[in-house]
Backbone bond lengths (Angstrom), bond angles and torsions (degrees), N, CA, C in turn:
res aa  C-N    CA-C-N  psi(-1)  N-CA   C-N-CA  omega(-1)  CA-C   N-CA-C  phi
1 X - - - 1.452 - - 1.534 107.97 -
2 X 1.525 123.31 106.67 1.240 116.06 172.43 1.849 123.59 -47.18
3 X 0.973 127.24 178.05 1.318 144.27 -158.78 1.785 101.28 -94.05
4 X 1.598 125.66 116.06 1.603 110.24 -165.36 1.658 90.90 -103.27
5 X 1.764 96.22 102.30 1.593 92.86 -167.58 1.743 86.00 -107.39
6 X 1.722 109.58 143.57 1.351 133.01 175.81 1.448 110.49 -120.06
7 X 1.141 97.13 163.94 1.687 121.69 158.90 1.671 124.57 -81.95
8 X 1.133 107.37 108.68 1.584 117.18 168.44 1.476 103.30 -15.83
9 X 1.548 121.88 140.97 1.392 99.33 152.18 1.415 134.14 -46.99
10 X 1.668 107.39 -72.57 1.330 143.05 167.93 1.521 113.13 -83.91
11 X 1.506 115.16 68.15 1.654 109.79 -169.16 1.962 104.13 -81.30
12 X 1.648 130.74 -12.88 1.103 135.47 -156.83 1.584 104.91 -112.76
13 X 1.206 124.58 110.98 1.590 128.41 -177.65 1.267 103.61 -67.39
14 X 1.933 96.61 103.66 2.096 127.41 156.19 1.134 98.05 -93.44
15 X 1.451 92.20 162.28 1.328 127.97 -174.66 1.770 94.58 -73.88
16 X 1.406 127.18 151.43 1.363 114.00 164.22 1.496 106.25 -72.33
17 X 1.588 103.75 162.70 1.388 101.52 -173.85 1.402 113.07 -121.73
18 X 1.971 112.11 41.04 1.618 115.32 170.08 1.327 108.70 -91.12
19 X 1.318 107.39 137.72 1.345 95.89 140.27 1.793 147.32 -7.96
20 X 1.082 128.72 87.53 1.647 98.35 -173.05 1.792 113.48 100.32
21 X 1.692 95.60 5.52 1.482 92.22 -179.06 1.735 88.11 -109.08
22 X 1.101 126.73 155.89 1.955 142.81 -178.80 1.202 93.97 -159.12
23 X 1.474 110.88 137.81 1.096 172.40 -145.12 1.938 101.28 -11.04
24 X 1.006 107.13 39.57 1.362 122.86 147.11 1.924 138.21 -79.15
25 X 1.238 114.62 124.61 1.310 123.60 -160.29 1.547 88.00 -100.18
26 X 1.543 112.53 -175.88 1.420 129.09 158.07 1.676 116.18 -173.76
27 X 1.142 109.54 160.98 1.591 121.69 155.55 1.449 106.43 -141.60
28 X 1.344 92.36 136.91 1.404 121.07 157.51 1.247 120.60 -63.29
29 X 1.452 142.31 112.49 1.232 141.07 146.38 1.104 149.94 -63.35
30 X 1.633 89.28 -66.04 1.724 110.91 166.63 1.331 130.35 -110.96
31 X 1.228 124.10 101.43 1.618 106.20 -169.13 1.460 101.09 -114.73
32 X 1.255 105.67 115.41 2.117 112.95 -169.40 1.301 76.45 -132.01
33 X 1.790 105.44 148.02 1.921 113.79 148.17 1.134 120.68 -45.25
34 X 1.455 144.52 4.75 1.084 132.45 174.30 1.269 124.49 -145.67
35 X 1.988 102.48 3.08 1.341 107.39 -172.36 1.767 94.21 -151.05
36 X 1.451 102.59 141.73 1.682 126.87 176.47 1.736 97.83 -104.93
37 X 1.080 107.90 136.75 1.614 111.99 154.66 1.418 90.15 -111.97
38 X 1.724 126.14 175.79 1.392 143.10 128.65 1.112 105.29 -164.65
39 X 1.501 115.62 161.78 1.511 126.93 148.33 1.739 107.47 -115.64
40 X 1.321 89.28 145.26 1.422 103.04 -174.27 1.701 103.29 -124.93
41 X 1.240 91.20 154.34 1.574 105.44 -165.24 1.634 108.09 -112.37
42 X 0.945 143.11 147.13 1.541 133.94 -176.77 2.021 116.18 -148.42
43 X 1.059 85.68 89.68 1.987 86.36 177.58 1.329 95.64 -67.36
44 X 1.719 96.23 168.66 1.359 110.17 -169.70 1.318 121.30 -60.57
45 X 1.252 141.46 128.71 1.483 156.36 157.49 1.192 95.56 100.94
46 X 1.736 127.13 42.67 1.061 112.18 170.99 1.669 130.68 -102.52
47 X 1.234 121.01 168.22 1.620 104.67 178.57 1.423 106.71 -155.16
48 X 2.141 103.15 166.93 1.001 102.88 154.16 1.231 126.18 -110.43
49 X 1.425 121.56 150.18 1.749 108.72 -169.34 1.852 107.08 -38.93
50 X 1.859 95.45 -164.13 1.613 76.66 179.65 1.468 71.82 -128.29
51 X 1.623 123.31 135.13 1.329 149.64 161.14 1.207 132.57 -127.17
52 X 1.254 106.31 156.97 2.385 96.45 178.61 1.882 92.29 -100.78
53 X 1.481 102.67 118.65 1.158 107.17 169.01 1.833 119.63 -100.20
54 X 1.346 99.47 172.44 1.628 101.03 -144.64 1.529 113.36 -120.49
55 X 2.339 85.72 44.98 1.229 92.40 162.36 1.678 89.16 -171.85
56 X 1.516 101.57 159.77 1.646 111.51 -178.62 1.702 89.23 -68.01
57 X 1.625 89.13 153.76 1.662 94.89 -169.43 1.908 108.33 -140.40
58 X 1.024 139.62 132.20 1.497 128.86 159.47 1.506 105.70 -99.36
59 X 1.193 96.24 119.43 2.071 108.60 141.76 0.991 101.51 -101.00
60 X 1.349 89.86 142.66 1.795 129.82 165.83 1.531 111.19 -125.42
61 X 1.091 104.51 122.15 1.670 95.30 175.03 1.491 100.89 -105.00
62 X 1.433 94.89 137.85 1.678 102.20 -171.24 1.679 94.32 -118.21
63 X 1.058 137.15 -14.04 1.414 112.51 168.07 1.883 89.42 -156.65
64 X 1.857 81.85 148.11 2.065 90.30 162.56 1.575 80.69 87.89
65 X 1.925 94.41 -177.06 1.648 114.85 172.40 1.129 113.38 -129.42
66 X 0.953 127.39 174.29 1.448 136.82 173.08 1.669 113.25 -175.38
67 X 1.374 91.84 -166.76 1.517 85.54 175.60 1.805 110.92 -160.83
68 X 1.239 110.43 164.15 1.784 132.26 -154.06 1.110 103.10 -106.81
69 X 1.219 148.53 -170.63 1.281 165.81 -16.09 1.541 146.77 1.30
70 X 1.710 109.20 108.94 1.449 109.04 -174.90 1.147 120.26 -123.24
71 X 1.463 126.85 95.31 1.283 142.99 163.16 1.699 96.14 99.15
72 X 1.618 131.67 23.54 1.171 128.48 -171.08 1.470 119.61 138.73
73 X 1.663 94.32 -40.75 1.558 109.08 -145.42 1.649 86.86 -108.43
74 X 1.904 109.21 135.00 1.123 117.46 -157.37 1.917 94.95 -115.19
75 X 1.481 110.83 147.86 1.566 108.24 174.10 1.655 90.22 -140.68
76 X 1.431 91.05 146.63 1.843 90.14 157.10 1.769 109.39 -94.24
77 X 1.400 109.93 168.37 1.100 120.67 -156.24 1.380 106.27 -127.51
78 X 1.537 159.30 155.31 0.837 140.62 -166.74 1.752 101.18 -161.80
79 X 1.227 142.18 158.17 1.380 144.77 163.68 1.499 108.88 -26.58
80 X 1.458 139.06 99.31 1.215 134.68 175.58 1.433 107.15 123.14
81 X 1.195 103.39 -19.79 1.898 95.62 -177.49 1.296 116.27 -84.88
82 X 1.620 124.69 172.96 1.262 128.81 -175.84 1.595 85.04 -154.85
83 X 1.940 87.33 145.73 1.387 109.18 179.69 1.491 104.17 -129.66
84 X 1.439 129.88 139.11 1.752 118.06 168.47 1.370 97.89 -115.66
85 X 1.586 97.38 123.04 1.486 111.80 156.87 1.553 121.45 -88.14
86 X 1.713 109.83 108.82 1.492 106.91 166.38 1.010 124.75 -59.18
87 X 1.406 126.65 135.59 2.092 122.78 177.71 1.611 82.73 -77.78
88 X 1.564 73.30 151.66 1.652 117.97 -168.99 1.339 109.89 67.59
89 X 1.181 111.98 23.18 1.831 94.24 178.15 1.745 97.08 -123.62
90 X 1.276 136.19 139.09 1.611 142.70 -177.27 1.411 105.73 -60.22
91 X 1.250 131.37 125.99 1.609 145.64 152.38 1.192 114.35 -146.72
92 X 1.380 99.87 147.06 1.643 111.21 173.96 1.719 94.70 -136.60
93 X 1.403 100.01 171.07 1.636 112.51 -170.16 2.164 88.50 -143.51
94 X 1.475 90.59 148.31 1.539 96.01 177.79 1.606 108.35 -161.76
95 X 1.073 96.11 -165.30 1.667 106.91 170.21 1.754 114.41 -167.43
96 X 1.934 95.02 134.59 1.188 89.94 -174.41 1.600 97.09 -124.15
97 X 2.000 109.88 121.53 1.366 128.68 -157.33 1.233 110.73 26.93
98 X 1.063 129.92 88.68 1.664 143.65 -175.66 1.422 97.08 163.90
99 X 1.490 124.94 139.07 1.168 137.28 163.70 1.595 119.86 -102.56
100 X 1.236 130.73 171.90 1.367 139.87 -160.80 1.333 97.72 -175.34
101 X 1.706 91.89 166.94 1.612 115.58 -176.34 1.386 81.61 -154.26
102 X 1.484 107.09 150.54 1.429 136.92 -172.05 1.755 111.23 -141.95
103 X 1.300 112.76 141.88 1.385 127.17 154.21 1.285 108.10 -103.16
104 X 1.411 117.41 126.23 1.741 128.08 172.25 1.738 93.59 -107.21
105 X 1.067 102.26 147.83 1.471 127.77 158.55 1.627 118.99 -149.30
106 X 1.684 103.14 116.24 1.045 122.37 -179.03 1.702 118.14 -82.97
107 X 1.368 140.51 141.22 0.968 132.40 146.58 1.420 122.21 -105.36
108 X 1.100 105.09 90.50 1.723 114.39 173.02 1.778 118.19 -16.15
109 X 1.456 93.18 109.78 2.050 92.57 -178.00 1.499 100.56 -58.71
110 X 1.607 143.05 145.61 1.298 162.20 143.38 1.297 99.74 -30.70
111 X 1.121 141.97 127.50 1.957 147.89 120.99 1.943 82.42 -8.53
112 X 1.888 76.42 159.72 1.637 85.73 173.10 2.066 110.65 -93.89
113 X 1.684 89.93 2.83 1.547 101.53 159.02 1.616 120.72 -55.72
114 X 1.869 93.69 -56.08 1.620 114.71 -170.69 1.334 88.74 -43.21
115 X 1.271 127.95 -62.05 1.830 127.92 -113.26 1.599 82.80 -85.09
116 X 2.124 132.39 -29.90 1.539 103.32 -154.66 1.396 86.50 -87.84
């Protein structure tokens, strides 16, 4: 069986396109029904708003620092750490003069079909 090699969705680092996101980049990796890859890129003083998103999530920060917020409660983040954001609960991630790069991985929330 040959090798089923594809194209990234998002292989070229954009700007995100929320509302409330500054000076944050990204690529898309993985886009499956049930699974997000990205890495995100973050110049200095940059952020993402702080929202409850509407799916369990891992950061990894793979280079630089920055820092999280989950449901209030703030950590800095550093090369090697990992943070899980529960959906429905408020976090944002940023950086103040220090840059970072992040891996997100999404797990797509179930329909209330999936879950019976």
């Amino acid at each position: 069986m040959p090798p089923n090699v594809r194209r990234v969705p998002r292989p070229d680092w954009e700007p995100l396109p929320y509302e409330g996101c500054l000076g944050v980049e990204g690529r898309v990796l993985v886009r499956e029904p049930d699974l997000l890859v990205a890495v995100l890129r973050f110049a200095e003083d940059a952020t993402i708003h702080e929202h409850p998103g509407p799916n369990d999530t891992i950061v990894v920060c793979l280079e630089g620092t920055g820092s999280t917020s989950v449901a209030g409660e703030i950590a800095r983040l550093t090369a090697g750490d990992r943070v899980d954001w529960p959906r429905g609960v408020p976090h944002r991630l940023w950086t103040e003069g220090s840059t970072m790069t992040t891996l997100m991985v999404e797990r797509m929330a179930q329909s209330a079909e999936g879950d019976a």
